[in-house]
CHARMM-style PDB file with segment names, atoms N, HN, CA, C and O in Angstrom:
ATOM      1  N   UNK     1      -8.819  20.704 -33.298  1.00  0.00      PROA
ATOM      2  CA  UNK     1      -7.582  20.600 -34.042  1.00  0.00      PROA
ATOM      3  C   UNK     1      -6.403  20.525 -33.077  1.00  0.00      PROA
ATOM      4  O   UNK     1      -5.590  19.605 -33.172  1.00  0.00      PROA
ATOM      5  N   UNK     2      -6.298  21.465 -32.161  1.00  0.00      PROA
ATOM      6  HN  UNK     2      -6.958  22.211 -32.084  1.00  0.00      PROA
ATOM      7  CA  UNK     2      -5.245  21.424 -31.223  1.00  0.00      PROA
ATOM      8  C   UNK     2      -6.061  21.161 -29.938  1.00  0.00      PROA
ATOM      9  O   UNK     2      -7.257  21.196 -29.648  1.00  0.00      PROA
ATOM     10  N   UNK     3      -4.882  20.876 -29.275  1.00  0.00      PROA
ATOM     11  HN  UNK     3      -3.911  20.848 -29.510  1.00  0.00      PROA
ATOM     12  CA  UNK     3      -5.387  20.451 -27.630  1.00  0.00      PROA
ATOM     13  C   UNK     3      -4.339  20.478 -27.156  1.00  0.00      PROA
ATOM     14  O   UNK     3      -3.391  19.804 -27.562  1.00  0.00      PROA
ATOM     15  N   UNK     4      -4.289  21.732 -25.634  1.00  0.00      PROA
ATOM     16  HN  UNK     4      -5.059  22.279 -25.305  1.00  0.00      PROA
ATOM     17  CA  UNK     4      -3.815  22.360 -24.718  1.00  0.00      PROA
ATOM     18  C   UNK     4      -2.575  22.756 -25.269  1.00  0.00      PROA
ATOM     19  O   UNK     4      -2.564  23.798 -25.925  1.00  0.00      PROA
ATOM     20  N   UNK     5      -1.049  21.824 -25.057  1.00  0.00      PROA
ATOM     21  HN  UNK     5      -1.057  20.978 -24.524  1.00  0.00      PROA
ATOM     22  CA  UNK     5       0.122  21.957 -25.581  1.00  0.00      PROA
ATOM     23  C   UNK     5       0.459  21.475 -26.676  1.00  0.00      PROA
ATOM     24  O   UNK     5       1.470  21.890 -27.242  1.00  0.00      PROA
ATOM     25  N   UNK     6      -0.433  20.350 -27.284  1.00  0.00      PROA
ATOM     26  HN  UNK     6      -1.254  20.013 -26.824  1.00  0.00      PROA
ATOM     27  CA  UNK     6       0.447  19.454 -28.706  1.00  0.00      PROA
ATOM     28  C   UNK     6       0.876  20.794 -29.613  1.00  0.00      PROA
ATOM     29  O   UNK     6       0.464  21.953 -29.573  1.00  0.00      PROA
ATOM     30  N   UNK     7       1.889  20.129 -30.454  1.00  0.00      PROA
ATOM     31  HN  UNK     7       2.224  19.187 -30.486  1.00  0.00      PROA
ATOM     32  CA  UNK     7       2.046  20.629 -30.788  1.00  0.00      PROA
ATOM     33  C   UNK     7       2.316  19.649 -32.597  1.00  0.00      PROA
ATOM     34  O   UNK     7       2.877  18.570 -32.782  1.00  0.00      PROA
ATOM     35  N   UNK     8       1.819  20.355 -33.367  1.00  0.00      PROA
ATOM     36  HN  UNK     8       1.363  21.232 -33.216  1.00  0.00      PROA
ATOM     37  CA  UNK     8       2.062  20.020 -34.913  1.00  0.00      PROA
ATOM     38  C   UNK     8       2.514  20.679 -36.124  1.00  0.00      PROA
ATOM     39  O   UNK     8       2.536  21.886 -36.367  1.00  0.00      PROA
ATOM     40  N   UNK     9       2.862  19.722 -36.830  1.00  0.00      PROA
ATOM     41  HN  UNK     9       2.844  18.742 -36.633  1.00  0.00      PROA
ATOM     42  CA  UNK     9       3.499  20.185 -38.189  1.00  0.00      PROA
ATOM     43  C   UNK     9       2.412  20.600 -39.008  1.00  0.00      PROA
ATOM     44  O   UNK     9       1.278  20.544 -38.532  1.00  0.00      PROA
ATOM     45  N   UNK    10       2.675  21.208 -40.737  1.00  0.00      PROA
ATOM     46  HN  UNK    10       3.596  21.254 -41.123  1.00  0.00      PROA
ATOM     47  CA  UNK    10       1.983  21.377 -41.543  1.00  0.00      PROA
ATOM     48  C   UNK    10       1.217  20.398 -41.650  1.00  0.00      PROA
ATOM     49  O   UNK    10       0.089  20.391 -41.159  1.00  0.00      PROA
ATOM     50  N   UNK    11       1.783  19.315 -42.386  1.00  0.00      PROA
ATOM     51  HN  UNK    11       2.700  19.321 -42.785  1.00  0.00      PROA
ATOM     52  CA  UNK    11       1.125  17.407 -42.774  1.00  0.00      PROA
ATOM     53  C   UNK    11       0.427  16.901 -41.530  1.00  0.00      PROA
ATOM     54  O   UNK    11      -0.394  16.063 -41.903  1.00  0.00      PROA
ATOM     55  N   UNK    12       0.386  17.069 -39.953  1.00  0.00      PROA
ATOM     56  HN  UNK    12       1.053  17.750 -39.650  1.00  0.00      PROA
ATOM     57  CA  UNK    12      -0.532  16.891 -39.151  1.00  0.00      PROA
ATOM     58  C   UNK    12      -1.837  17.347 -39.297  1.00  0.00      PROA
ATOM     59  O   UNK    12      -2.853  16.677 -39.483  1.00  0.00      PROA
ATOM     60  N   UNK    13      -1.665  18.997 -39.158  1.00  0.00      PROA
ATOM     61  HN  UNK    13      -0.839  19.542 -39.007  1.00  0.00      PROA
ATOM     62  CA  UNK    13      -2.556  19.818 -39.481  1.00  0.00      PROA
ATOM     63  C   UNK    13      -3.592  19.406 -40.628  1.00  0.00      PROA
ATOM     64  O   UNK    13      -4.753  19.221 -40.265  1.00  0.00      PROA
ATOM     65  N   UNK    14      -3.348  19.281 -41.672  1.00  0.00      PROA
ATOM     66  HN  UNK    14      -2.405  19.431 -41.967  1.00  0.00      PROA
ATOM     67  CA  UNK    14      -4.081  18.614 -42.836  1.00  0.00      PROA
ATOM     68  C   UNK    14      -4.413  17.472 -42.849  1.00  0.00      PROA
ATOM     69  O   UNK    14      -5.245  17.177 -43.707  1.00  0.00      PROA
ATOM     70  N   UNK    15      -4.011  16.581 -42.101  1.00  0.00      PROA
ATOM     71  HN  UNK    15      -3.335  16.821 -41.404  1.00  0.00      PROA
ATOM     72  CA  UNK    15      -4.712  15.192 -41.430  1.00  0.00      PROA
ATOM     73  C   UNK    15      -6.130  15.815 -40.824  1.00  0.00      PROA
ATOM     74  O   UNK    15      -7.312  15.580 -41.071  1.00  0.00      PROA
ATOM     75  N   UNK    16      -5.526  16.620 -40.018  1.00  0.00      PROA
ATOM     76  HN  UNK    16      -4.566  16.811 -39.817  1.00  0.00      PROA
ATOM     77  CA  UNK    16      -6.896  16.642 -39.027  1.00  0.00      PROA
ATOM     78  C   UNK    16      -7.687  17.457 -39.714  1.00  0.00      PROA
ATOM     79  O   UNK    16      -8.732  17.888 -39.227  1.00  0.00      PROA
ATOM     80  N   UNK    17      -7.232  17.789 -41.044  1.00  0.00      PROA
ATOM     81  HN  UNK    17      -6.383  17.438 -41.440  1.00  0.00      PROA
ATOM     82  CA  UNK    17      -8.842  18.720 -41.550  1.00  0.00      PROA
ATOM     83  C   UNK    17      -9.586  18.156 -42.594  1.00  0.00      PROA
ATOM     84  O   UNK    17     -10.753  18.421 -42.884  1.00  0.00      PROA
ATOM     85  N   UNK    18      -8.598  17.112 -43.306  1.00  0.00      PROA
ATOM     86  HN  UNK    18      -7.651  16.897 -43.071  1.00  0.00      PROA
ATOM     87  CA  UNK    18      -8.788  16.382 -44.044  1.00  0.00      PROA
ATOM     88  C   UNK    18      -8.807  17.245 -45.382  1.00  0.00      PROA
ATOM     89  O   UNK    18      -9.707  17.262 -46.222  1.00  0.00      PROA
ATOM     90  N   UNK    19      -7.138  18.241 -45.395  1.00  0.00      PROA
ATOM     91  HN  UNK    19      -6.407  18.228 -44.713  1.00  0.00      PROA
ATOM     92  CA  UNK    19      -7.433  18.141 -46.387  1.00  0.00      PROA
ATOM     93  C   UNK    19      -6.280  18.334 -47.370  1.00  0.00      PROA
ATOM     94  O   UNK    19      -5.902  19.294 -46.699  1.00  0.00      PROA
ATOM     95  N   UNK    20      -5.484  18.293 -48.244  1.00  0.00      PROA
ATOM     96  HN  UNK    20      -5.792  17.514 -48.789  1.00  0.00      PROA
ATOM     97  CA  UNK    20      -5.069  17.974 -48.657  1.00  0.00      PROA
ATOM     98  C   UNK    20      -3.500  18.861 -49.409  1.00  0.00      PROA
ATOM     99  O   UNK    20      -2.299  18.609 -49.509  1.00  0.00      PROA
ATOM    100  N   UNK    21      -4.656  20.230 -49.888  1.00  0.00      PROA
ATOM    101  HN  UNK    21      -5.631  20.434 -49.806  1.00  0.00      PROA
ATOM    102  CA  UNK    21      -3.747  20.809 -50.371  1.00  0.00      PROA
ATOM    103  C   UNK    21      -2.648  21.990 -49.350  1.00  0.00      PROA
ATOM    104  O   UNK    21      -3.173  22.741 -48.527  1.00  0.00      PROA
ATOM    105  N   UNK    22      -1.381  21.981 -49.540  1.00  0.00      PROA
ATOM    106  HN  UNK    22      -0.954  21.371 -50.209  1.00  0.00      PROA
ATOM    107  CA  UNK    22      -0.519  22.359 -47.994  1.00  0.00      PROA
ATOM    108  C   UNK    22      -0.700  24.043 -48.021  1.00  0.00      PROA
ATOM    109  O   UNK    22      -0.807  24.781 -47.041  1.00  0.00      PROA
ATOM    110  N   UNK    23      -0.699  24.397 -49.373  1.00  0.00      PROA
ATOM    111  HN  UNK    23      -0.611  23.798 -50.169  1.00  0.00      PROA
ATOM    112  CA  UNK    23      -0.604  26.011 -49.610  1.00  0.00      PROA
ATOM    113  C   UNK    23      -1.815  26.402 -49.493  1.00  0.00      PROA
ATOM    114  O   UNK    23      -1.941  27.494 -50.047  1.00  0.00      PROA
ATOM    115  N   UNK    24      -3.085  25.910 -48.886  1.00  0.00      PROA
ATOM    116  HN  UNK    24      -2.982  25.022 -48.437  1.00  0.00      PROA
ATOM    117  CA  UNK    24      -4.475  26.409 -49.055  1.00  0.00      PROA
ATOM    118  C   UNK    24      -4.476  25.939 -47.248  1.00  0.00      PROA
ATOM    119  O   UNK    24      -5.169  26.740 -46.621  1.00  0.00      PROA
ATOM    120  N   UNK    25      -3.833  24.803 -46.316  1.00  0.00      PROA
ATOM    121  HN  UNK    25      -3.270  24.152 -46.826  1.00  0.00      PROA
ATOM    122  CA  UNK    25      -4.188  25.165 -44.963  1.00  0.00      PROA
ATOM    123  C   UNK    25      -3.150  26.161 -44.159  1.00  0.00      PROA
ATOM    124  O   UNK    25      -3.089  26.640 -43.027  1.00  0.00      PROA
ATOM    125  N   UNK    26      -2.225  26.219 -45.589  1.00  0.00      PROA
ATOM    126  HN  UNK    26      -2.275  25.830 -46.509  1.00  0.00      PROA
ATOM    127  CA  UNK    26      -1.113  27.627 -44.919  1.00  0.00      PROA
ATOM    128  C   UNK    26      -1.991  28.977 -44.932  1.00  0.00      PROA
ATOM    129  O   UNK    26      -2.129  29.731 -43.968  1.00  0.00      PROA
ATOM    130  N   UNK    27      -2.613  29.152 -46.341  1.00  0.00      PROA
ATOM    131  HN  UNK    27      -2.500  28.540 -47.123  1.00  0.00      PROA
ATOM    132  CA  UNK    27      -3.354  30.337 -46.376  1.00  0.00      PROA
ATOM    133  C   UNK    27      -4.687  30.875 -45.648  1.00  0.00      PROA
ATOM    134  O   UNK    27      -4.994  32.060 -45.517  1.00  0.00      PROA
ATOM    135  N   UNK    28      -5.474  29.662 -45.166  1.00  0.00      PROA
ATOM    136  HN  UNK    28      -5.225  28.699 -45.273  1.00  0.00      PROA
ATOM    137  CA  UNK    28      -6.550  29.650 -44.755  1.00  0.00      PROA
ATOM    138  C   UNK    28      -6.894  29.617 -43.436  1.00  0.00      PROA
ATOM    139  O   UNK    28      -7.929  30.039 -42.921  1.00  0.00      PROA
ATOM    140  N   UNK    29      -5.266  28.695 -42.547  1.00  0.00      PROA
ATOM    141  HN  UNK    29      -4.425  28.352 -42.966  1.00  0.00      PROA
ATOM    142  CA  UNK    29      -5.635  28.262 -41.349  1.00  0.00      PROA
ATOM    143  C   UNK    29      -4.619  28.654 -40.869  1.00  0.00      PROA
ATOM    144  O   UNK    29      -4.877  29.408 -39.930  1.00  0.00      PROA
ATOM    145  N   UNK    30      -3.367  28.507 -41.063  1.00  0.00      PROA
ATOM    146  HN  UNK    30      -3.157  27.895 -41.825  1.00  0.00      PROA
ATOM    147  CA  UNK    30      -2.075  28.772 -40.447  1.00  0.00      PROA
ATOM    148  C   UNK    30      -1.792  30.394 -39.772  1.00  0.00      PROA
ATOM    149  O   UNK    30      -1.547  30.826 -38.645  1.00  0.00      PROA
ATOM    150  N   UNK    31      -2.022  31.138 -41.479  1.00  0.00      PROA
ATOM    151  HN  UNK    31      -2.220  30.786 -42.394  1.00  0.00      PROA
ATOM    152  CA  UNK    31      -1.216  32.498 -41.484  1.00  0.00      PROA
ATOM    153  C   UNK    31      -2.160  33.334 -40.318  1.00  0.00      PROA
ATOM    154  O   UNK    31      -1.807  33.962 -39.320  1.00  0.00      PROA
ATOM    155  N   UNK    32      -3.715  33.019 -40.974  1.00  0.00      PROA
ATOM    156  HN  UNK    32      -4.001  32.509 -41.785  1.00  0.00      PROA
ATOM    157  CA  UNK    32      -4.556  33.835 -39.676  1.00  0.00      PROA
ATOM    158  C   UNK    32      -4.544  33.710 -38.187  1.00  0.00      PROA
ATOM    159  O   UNK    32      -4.750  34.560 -37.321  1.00  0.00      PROA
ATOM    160  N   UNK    33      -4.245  32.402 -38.101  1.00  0.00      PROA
ATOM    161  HN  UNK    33      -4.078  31.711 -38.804  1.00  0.00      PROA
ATOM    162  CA  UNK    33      -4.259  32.157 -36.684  1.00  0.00      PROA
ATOM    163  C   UNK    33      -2.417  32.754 -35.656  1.00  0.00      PROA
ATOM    164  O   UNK    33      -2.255  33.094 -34.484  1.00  0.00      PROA
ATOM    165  N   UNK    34      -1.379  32.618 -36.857  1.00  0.00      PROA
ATOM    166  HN  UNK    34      -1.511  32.342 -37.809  1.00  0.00      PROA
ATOM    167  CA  UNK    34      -0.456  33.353 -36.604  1.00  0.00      PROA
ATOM    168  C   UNK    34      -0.636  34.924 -36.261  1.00  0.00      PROA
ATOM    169  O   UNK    34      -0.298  35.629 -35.310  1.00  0.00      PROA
ATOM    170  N   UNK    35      -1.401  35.167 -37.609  1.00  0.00      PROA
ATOM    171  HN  UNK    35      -1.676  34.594 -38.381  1.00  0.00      PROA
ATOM    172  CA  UNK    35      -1.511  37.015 -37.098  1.00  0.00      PROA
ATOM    173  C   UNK    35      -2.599  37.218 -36.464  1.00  0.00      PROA
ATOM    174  O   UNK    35      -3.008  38.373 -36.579  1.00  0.00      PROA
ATOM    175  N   UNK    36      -3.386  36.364 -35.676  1.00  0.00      PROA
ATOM    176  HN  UNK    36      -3.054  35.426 -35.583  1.00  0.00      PROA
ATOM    177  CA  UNK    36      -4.266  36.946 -34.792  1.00  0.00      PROA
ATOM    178  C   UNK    36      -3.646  36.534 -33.270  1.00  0.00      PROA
ATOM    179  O   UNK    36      -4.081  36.789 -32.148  1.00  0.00      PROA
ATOM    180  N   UNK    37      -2.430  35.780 -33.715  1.00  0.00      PROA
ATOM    181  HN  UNK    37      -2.076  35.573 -34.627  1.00  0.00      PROA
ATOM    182  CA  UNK    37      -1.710  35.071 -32.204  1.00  0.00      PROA
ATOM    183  C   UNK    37      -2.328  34.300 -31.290  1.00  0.00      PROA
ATOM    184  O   UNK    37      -2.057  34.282 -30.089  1.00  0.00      PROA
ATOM    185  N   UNK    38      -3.066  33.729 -31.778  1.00  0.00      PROA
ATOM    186  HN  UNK    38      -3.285  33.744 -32.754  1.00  0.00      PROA
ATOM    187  CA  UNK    38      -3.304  31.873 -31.670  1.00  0.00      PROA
ATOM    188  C   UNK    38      -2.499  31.028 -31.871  1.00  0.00      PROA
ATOM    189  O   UNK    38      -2.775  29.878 -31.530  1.00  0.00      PROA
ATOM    190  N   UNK    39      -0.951  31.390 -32.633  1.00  0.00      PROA
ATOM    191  HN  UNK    39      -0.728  32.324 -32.910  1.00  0.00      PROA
ATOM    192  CA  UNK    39      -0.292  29.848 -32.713  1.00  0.00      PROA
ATOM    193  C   UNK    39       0.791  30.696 -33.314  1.00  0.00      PROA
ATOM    194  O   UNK    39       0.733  31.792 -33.871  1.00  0.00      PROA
ATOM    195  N   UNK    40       1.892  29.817 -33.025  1.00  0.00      PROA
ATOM    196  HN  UNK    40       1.940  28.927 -32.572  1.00  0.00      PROA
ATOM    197  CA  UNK    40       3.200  30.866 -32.708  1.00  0.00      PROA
ATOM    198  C   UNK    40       3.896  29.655 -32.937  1.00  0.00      PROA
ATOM    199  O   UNK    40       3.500  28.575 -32.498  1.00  0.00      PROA
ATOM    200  N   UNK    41       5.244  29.849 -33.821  1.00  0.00      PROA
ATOM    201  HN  UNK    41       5.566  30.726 -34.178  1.00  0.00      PROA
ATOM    202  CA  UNK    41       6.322  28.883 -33.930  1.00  0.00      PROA
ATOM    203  C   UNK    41       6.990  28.032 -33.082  1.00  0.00      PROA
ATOM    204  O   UNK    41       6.858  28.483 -31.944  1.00  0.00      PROA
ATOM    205  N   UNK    42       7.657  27.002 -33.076  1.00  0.00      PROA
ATOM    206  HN  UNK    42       7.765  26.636 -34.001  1.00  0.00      PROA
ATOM    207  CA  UNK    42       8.004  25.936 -32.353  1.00  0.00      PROA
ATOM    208  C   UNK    42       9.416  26.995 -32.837  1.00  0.00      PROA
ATOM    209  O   UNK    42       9.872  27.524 -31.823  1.00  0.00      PROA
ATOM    210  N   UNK    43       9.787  27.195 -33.454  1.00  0.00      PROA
ATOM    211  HN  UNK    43       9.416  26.764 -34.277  1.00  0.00      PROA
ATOM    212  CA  UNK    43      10.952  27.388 -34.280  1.00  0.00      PROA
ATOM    213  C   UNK    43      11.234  28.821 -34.642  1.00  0.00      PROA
ATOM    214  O   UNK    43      11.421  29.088 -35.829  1.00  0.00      PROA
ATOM    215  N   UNK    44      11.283  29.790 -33.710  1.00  0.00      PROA
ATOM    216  HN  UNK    44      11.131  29.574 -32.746  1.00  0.00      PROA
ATOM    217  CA  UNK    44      10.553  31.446 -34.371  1.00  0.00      PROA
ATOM    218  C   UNK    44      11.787  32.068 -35.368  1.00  0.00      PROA
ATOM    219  O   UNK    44      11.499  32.963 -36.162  1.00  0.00      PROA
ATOM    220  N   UNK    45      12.938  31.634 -35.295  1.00  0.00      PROA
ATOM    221  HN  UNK    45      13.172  30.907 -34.649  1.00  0.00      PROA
ATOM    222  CA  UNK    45      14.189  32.524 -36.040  1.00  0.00      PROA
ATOM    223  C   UNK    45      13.953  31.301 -37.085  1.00  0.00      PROA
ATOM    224  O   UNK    45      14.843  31.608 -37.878  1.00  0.00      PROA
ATOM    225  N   UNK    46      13.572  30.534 -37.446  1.00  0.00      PROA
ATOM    226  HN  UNK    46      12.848  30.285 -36.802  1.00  0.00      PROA
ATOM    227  CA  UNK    46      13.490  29.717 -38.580  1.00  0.00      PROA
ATOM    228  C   UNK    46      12.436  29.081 -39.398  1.00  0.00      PROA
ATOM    229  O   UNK    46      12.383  27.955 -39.892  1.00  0.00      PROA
ATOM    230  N   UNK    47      11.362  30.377 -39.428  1.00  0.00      PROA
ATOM    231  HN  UNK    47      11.406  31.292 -39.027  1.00  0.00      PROA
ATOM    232  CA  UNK    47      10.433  30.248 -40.221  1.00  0.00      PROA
ATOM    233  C   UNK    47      10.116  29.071 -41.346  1.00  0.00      PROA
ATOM    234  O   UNK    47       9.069  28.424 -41.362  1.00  0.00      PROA
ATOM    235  N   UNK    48      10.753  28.978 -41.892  1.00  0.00      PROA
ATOM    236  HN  UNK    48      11.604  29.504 -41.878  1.00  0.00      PROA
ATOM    237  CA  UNK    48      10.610  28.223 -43.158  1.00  0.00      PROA
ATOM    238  C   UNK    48      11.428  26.865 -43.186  1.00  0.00      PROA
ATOM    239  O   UNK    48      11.560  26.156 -44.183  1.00  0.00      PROA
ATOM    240  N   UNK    49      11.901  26.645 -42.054  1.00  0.00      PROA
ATOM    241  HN  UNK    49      11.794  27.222 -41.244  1.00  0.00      PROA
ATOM    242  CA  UNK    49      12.782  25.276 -41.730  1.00  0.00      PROA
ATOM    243  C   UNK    49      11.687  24.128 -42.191  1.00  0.00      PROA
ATOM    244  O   UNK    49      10.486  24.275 -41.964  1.00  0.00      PROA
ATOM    245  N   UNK    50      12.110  23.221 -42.717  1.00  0.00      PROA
ATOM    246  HN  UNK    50      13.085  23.102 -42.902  1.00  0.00      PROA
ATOM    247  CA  UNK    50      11.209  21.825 -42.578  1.00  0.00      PROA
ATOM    248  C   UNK    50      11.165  21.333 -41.045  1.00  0.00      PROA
ATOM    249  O   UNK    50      10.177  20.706 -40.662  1.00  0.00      PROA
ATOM    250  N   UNK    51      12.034  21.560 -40.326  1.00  0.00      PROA
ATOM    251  HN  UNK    51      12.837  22.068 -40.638  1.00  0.00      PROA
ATOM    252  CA  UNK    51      11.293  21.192 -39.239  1.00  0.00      PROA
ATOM    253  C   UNK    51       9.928  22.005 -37.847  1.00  0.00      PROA
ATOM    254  O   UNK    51       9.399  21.677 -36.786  1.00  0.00      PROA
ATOM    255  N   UNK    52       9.943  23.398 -39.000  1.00  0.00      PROA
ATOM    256  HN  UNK    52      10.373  23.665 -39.862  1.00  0.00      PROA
ATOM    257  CA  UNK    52       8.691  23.661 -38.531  1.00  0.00      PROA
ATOM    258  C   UNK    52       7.630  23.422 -37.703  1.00  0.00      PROA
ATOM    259  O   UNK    52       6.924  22.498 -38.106  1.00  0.00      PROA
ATOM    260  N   UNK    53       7.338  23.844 -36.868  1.00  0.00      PROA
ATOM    261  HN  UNK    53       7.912  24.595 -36.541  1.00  0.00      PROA
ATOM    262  CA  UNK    53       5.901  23.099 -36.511  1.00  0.00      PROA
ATOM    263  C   UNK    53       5.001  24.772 -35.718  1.00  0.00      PROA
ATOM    264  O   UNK    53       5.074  26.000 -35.738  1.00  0.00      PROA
ATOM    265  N   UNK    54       4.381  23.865 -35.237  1.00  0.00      PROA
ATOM    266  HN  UNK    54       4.322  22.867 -35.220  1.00  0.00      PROA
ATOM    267  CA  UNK    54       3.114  24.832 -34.377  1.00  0.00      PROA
ATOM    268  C   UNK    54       2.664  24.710 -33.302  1.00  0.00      PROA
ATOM    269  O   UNK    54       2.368  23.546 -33.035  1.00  0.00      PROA
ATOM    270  N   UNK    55       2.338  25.952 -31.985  1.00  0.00      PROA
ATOM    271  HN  UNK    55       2.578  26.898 -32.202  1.00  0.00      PROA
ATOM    272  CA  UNK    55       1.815  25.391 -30.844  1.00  0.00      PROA
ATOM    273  C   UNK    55       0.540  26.800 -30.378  1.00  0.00      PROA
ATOM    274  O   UNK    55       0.815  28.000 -30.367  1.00  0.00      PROA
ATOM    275  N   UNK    56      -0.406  26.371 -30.143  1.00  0.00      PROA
ATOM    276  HN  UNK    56      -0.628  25.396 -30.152  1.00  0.00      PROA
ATOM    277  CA  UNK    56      -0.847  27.199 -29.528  1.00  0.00      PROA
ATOM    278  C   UNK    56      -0.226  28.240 -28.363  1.00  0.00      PROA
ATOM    279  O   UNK    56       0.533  27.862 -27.470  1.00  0.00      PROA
ATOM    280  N   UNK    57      -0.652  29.506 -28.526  1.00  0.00      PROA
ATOM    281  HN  UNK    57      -1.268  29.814 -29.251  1.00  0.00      PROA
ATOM    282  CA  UNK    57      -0.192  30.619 -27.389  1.00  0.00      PROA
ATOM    283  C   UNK    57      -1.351  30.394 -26.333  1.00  0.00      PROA
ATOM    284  O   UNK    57      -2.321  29.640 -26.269  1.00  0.00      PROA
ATOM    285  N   UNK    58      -0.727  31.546 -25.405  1.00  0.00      PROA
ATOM    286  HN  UNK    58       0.062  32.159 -25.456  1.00  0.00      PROA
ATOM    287  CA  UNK    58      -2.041  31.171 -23.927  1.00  0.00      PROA
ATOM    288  C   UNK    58      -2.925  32.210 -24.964  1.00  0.00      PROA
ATOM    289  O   UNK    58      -3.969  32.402 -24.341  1.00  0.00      PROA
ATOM    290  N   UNK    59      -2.978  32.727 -25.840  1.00  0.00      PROA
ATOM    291  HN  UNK    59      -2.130  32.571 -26.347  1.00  0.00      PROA
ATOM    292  CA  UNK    59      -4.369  33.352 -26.145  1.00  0.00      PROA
ATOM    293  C   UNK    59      -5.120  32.591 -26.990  1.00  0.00      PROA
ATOM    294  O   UNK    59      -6.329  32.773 -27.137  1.00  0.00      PROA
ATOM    295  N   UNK    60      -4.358  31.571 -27.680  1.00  0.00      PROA
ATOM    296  HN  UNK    60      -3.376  31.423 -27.561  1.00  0.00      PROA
ATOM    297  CA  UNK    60      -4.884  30.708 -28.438  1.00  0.00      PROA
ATOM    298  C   UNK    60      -5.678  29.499 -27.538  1.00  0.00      PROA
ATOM    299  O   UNK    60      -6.823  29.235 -27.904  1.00  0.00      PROA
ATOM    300  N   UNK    61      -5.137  28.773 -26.412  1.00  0.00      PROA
ATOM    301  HN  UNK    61      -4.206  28.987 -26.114  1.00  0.00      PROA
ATOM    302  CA  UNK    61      -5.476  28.324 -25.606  1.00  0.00      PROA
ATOM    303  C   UNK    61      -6.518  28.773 -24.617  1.00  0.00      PROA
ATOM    304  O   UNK    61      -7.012  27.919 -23.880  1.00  0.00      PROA
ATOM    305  N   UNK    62      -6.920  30.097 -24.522  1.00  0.00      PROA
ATOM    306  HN  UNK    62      -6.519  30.790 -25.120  1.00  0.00      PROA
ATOM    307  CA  UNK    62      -8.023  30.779 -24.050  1.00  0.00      PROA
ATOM    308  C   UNK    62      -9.093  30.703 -24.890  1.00  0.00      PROA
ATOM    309  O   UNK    62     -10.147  30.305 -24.394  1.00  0.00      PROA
ATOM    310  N   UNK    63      -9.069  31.017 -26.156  1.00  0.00      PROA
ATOM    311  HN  UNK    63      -8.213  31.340 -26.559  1.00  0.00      PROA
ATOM    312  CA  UNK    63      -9.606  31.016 -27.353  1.00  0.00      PROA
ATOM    313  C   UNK    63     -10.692  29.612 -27.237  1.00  0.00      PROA
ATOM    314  O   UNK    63     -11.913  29.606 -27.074  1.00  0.00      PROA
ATOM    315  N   UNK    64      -9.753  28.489 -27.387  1.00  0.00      PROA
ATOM    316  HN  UNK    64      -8.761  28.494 -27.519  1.00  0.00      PROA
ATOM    317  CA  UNK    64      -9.996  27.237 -27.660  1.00  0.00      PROA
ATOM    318  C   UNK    64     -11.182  26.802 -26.346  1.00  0.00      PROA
ATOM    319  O   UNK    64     -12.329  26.434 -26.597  1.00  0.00      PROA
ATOM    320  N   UNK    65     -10.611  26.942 -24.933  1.00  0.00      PROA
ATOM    321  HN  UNK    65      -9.679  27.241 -24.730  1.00  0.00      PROA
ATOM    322  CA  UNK    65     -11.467  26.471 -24.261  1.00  0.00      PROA
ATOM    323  C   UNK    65     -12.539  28.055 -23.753  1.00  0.00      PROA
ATOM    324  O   UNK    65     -13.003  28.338 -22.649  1.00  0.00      PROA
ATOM    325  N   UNK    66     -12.600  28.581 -24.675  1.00  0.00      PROA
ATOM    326  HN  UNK    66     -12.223  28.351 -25.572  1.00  0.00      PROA
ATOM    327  CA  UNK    66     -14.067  29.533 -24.695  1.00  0.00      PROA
ATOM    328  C   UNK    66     -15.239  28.525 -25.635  1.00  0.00      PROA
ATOM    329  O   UNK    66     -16.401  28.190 -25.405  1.00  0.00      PROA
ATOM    330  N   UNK    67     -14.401  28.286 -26.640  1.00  0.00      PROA
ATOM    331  HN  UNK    67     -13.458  28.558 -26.827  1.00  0.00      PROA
ATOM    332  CA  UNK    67     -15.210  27.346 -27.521  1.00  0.00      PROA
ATOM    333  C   UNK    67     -15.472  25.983 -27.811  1.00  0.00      PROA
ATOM    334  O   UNK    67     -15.958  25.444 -28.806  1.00  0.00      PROA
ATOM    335  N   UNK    68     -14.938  25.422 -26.456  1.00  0.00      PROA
ATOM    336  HN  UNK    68     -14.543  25.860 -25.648  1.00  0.00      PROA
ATOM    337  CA  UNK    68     -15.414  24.146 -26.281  1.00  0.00      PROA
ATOM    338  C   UNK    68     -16.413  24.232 -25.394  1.00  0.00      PROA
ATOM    339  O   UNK    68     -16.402  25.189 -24.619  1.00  0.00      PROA
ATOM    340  N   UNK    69     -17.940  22.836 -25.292  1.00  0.00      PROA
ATOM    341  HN  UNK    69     -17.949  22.058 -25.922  1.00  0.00      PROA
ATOM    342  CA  UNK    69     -18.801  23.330 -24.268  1.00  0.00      PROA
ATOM    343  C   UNK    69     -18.525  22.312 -23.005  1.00  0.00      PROA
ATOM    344  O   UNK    69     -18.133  21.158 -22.829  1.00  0.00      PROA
ATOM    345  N   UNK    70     -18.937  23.362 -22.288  1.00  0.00      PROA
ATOM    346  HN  UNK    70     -19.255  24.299 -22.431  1.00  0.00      PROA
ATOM    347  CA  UNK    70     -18.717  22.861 -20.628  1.00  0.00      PROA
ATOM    348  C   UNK    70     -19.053  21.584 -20.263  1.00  0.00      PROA
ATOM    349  OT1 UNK    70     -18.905  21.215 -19.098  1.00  0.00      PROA
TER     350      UNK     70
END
C-alpha cells in the first residue's frame, strides 16, 4: 500500500485496496494504523481538512520492510 515516503490521500488509499466505501477504509485501515503509529498526518493541527493526507512514520516504515521478503 505504501512505499518508503509516498505519501496519500483517503481516495488513493481505496484505489489501492480496491475498495470503495471511504468510512469503512477510515475505520478499518486508517484509524488503527494511526493509533498504533504507523501513519501520522501530512497535516497534524488539521485533522479533518480535505486536504488531508497520510505518510508513514519510521515505525511504520520499519514495520513495512519487516514484512516485505528479502
Amino acid at each position: 500500500l505504501f512505499s518508503g515516503n509516498e505519501i496519500l490521500g483517503n481516495q488513493q488509499i481505496r484505489e489501492k485496496l480496491g475498495i470503495k466505501d471511504r468510512k469503512r477504509v477510515r475505520k478499518e485501515y486508517i484509524s488503527p494504523a494511526m493509533e498504533s503509529k504507523a501513519l501520522e498526518y501530512t497535516i497534524p493541527g488539521k485533522p479533518n481538512s480535505r486536504l488531508q493526507k497520510y505518510r508513514l512514520t519510521d515505525l511504520g516504515r520499519k514495520w513495512l520492510a519487516e514484512l516485505k521478503p528479502a
